[in-house]
C-alpha positions as CSV (number, residue, x, y, z in Angstrom):
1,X,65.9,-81.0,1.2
2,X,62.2,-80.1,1.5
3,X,62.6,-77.1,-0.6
4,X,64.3,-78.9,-3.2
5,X,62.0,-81.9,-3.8
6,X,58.8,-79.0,-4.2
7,X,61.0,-76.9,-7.1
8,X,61.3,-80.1,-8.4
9,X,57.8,-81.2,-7.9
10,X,56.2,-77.6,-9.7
11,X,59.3,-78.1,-12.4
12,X,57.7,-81.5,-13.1
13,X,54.5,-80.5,-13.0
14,X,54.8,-77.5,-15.4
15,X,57.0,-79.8,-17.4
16,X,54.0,-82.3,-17.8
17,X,51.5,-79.6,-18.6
18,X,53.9,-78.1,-21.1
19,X,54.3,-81.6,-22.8
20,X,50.6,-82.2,-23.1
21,X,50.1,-78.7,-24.6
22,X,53.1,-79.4,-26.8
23,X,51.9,-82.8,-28.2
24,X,48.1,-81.9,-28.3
25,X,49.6,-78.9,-31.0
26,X,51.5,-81.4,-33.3
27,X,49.4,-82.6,-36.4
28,X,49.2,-86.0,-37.4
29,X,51.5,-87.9,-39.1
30,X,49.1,-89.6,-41.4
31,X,49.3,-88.9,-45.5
32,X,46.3,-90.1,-46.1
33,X,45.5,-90.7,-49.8
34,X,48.3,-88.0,-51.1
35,X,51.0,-91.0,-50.3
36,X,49.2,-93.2,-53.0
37,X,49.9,-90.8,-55.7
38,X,53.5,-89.4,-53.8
39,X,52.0,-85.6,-53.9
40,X,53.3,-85.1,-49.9
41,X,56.8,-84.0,-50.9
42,X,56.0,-80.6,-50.8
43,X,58.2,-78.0,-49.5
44,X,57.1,-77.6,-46.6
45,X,57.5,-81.7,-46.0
46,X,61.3,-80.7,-47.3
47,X,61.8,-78.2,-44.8
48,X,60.2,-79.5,-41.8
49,X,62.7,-78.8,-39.4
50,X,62.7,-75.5,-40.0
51,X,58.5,-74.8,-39.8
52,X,56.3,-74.5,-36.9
53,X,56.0,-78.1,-37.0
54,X,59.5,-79.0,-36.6
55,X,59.9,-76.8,-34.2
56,X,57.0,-78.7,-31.8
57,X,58.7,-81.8,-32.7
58,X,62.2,-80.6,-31.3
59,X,60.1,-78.9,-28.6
60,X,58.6,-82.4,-27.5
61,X,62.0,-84.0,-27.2
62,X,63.7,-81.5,-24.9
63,X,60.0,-81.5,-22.8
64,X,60.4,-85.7,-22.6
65,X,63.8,-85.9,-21.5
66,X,63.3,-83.6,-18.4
67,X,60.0,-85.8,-17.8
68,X,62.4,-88.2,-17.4
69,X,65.0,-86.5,-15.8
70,X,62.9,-84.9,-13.4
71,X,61.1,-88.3,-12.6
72,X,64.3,-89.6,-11.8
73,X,65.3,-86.9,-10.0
74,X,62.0,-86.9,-7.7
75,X,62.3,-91.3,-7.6
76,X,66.0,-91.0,-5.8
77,X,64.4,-89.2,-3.1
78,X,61.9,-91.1,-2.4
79,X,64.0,-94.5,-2.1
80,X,66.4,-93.4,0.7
């Protein structure tokens, strides 16, 4: 039971790191002035999923559920 609660330790731990990394890359979501005048549909805002961007953004929700799971995972130990 050790051995599994430290793999799931470093999992979570690499899994934080990877998150903040992650979310640190993503730009920010504000238009600024170009949402005055309606000039941020552009093609890359159209095909977002399929740039860098959306990618991160896809990248951050898999990374946030196995936070989760993970913390779960580690909490159930820790209550018996």
């Amino acid at each position: 039971m050790d051995i599994l609660k430290i793999v799931l330790t470093v999992l979570f731990v690499i899994d934080c790191i990877a998150l903040t990394i992650v979310v640190l890359m993503q730009e920010g979501k504000s238009a600024g002035l170009g949402a005055v005048t309606g000039t941020t549909e552009t093609y890359w805002g159209k095909n977002k999923g399929r740039s860098m961007e959306g990618a991160l953004v896809k990248l951050t929700k898999v990374l946030a559920v196995g936070f989760i799971l993970l913390a779960i995972a580690l909490n159930i130990g820790y209550l018996k």
